[in-house]
C-alpha positions, -999 to +999 in steps of 0.1 A: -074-204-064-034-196-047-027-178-019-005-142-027+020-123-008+023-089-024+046-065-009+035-026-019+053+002-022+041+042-017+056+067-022+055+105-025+022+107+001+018+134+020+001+118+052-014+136+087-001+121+111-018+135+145-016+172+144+007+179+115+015+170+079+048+146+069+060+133+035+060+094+035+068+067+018+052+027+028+058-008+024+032-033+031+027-067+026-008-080+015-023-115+015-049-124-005-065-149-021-069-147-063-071-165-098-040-149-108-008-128-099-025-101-117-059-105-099-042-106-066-024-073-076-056-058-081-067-069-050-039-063-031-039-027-042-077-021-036-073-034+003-047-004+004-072+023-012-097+012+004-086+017+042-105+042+056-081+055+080-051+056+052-074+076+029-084+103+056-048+107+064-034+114+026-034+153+023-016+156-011-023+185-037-036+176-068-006+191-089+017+164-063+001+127-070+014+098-047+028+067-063+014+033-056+035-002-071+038-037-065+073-048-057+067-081-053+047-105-057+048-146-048+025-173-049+027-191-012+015-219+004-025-210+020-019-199+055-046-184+076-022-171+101-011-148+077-025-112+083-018-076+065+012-060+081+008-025+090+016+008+070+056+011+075+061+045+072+099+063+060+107+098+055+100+106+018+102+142-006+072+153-022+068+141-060+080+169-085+060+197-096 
C-alpha cells in the first residue's frame, strides 16, 4: 500500500453557513492510504461526501449540481502526522441553469 495526498476541488455548492445561504467553492487536501492513485481518488472523494456536517450544509437545487474534482494527486512518503485540512471556502457563482 502508498500513502496519497489528494488535493480536491468544489465548486458551484451552495452551502448554509449559520443563518444564511452563500455560493462556494473548496479546496481540501486528503490523506489516505490506497492500492492505487485511482483507489485513493475514490477514497479521497468519499471522506468528502461522507462528512456529516458538509452534507447538512449543501442546499443546492436540483436543476444547479455542485462539481466535485481531483486536482491533484501525489504518492508521498507515510506520515501519521498528516491530517485532513479543513473545508477552505472562496466566493463562487452558482453553476448554469
Amino acid at each position: 500500500m502508498a500513502f496519497f495526498h489528494i488535493f480536491i476541488h468544489g465548486e458551484h455548492f451552495l452551502l448554509n453557513r449559520g443563518d444564511k445561504d452563500e455560493w462556494l467553492g473548496f479546496f481540501k487536501n486528503v490523506y489516505v492510504e490506497a492500492d492505487s492513485a485511482e483507489e485513493a481518488e475514490g477514497f479521497a472523494v468519499q471522506r468528502v461526501v461522507t462528512d456529516a456536517a458538509f452534507r447538512q450544509s449543501v442546499k443546492n437545487p436540483a436543476a444547479q449540481p455542485p462539481t466535485l474534482s481531483i486536482a491533484e494527486t501525489n504518492a508521498i512518503e507515510k506520515n501519521p502526522a498528516l491530517t485532513d485540512s479543513d473545508f477552505q471556502y472562496f466566493p463562487d457563482d452558482p453553476p448554469p441553469v
